[in-house]
Structures are given as C-alpha cells and as structure tokens.
N, C-alpha and C positions, 0 to 999 in steps of 0.2 A: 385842377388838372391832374391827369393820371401821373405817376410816379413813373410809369415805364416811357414817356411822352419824351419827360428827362434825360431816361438814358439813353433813349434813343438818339438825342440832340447829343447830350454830355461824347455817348461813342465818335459822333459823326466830326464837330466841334472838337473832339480830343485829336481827331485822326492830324484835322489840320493843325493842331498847338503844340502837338509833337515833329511836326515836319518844323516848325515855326524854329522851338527850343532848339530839336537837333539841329539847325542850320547856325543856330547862334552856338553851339558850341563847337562844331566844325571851325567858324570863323574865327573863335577866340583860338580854340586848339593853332589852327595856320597860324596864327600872326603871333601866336606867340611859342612857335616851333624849333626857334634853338636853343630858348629857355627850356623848354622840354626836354628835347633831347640833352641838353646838357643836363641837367637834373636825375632823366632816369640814367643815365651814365654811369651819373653819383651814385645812383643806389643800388646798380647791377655791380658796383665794386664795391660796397657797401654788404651784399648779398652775397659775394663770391659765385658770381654766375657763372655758366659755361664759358666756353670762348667763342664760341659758336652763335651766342645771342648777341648783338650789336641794340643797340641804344635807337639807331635810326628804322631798326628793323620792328623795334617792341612800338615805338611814335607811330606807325605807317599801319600798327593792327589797331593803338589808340582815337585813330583819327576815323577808324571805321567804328571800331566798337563804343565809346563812348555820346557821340554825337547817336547811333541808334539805340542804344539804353536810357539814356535821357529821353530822349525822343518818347519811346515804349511808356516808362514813366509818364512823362504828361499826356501820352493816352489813358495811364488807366486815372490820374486825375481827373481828367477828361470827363470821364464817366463819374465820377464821385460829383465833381459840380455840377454836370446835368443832374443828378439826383438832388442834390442843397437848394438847385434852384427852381427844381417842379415845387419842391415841400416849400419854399422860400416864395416865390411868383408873387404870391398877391401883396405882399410883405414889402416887398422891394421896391424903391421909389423908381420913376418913372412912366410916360405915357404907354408903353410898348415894349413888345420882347427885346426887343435889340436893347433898346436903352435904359430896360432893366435889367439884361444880363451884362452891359459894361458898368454897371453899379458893380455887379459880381467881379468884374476885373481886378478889382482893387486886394481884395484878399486872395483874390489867386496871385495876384503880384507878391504881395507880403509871405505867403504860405511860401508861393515860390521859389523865393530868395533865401527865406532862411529855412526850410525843410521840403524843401522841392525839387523840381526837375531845373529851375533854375539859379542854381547855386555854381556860379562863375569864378568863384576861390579859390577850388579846389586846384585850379593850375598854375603850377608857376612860369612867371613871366617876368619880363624884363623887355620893355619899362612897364613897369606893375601897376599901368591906368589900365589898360585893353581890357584888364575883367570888368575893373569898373564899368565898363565903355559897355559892353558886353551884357552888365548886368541891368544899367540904364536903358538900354533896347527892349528889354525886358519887360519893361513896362507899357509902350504901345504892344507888346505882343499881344500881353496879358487883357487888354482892351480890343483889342482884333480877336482875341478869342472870345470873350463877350459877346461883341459882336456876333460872329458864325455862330454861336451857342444858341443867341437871339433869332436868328435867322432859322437854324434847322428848328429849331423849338416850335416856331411858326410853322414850318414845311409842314414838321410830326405832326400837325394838333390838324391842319387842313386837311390830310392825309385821311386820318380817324374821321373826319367830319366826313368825306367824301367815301367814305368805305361805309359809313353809318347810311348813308343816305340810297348808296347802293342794295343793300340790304334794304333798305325798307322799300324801296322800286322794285328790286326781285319779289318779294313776300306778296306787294302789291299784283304783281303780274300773274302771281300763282294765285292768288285769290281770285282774279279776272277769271282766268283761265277755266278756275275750279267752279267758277258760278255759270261761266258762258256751255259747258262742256256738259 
C-alpha cells in the first residue's frame, strides 16, 4: 500500500485523536482548576508579576491554549502513525484495517503518555488521582484512534481504487470514440 494512503488516513484519524486528547485535557484542566489556579498564583509571586495579571485570568487563557496545543500535537502524530502503519500494514497482526490499526493503539498509548500529547502530569491537582483518571481514558482513546486510522485507511485505499478505475473507463471511452470517429 502507498505511503501517501497513510497519511492521508494518519491526517484524517489525527484530526479526530486531537479533538479526542484536547477534550481530555480540557477535562483534567476543569476538575482540577483551583489546584491550578492556586499554583500559578504561587508562581506569579514566585515571578514578581504585574499586578495587573491575576492567577484566574492566566487559568481561563490555559484552558483554551493547552487543550488546543495538545490537541494540534496528536494531529501531527496523527500523521506520523498513518505513515508507521502504511510501511507497518502487512506486518501487523490482524484480519483488517480496523483491527490492525488498534494493534497500533497500543504504542500510541505508551508514546503517548510518556512523550506525547498525552501526558496528564504536567498539572497540578488536588486530589492528585484526576490525571491518573485522565491518563487511564487515554487508553480507549488511543484504541478509537486505531480504529478511525483503520477506517479512513480503508476509505483512502477504495478512493484510489475507484479513481483507478475511472481512469481506465475514460481512456476506454476515448479509445471507443477514437476508433468509432
């Protein structure tokens, strides 16, 4: 299978594992939002900040920016696994796309966590399970992206087949044409 079949899937598949990710750090950031703000609190007087920046004001630009940076991240991972798993495909245990790209789930889970878009430590929180909590969701994520990876993988490759096919019915039609004429 083509390598571009991949990214096309990996892009398509990333769009959704990044709304997936961002959503779980929106969720961890909320629930654990006056550990937050108390924390950067700490380090806005730690930092001699203005007086003018408020603790609740810098949380309220976090909850936007961090859950879409994460997010953007596991797009462009996104795209790097559709590539591992075009070059990987025949490799990979399983009957079919789908359920051999949640073979794939497994190291995007692990890559994940410890050098990923989903890495749920980074906040502090009180009581300090909710990353955990956070991080464990992680993992049906990481399998729902499989999935979809599987899915468009499929879409992409019928796509190509059906574009091939048209092309040979044009070519056919101009040869008709060019013999009948």
């Amino acid at each position: 299978m083509p390598i571009s079949q991949g990214l096309k899937a990996g892009l398509a598949a990333g769009v959704v594992y990044g709304a997936m990710v961002g959503l779980l750090h929106l969720g961890t950031l909320e629930a654990c939002s006056s550990s937050q703000i108390s924390y950067i609190a700490q380090q806005l007087i730690k930092l001699n900040a203005p007086t003018n920046v408020t603790a609740s004001d810098q949380f309220a630009t976090d909850v936007i920016y961090f859950p879409m940076v994460y997010g953007l991240w596991a797009l462009i991972y996104g795209v790097f696994y559709g590539a591992f798993f075009s070059v990987l495909y025949l490799k990979l245990p399983g009957s079919n796309s789908k359920k051999k790209a949640m073979v794939l789930g497994i190291p995007v889970f692990l890559i994940g966590i410890f050098a990923g878009p989903a890495v749920f430590f980074v906040y502090q929180c009180g009581p300090s399970f909710i990353p955990l909590i956070s991080q464990l969701a992680a993992l049906p994520v990481s399998f729902a992206f499989g999935y979809v990876l599987g899915l468009f993988y499929d879409s992409f490759g019928r796509l190509a087949e059906e574009e091939k096919g048209n092309e040979k019915m044009d070519s056919f039609k101009t040869n008709l044409r060019a013999t009948l004429l």
